[in-house]
C-alpha positions in Angstrom: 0.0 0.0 0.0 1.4 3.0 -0.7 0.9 6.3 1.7 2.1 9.5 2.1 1.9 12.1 5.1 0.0 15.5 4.9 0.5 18.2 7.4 -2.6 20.1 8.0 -0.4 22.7 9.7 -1.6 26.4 8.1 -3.5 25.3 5.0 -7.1 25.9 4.4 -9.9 23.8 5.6 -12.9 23.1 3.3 -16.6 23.8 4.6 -17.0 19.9 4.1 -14.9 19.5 7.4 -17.5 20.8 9.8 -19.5 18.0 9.0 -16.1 15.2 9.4 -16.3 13.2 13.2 -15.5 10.2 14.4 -17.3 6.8 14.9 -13.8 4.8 16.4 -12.5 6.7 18.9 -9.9 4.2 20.6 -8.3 5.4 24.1 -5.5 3.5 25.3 -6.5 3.1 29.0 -3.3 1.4 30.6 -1.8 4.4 31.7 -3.9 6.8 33.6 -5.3 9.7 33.8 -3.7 10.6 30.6 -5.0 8.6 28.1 -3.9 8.3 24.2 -6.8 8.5 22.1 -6.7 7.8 17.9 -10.1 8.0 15.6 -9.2 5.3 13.6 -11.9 6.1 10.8 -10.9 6.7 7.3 -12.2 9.5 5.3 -11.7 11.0 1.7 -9.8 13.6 2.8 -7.8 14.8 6.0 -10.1 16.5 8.3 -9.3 20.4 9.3 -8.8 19.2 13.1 -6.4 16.6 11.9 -2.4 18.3 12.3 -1.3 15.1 11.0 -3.1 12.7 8.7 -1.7 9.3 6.3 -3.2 8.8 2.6 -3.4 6.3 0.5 -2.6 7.3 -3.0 -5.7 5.4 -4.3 -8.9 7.2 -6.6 -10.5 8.4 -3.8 -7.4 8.6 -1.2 -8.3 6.6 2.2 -6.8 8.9 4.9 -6.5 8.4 8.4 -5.8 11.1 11.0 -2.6 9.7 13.1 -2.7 12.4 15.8 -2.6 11.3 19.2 -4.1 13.3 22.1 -4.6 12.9 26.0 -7.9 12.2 26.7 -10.3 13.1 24.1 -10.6 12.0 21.1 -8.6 14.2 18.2 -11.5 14.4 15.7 -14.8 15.4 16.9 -17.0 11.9 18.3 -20.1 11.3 16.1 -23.1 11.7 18.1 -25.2 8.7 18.4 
């Protein structure tokens, strides 16, 4: 598979990113409080809350956001 890293880091968000959350929010509970969270959904693009994100190179790309945060989740959780 082939990827490649985009920076999110001062480029322009589209207005489809206010709609973009997350439905896998996985939080690595070992080591409290702080907990490592990762959305591990894929989406067509690299969300505007995303700093760091890994695409495929595929018609449409398959990117996944690879920040890491403490606690929350880095994309916004889908609402049930």
């Amino acid at each position: 598979m082939l990827s490649q890293v985009i920076n999110n880091i001062g480029e322009a968000s589209s207005s489809s990113d206010d709609n973009v959350c997350c439905n896998g929010c996985l939080c690595d509970r070992r080591a409290p409080p702080y907990f490592e969270c990762v959305c591990v959904d894929t989406f067509d693009h690299c969300p505007a809350s995303c700093n760091s994100c890994v695409c495929t190179r595929s018609n449409p790309p398959q990117c996944r956001c690879t920040d890491k945060t403490q606690g929350r989740c880095p994309v916004t959780e889908c609402r049930s």
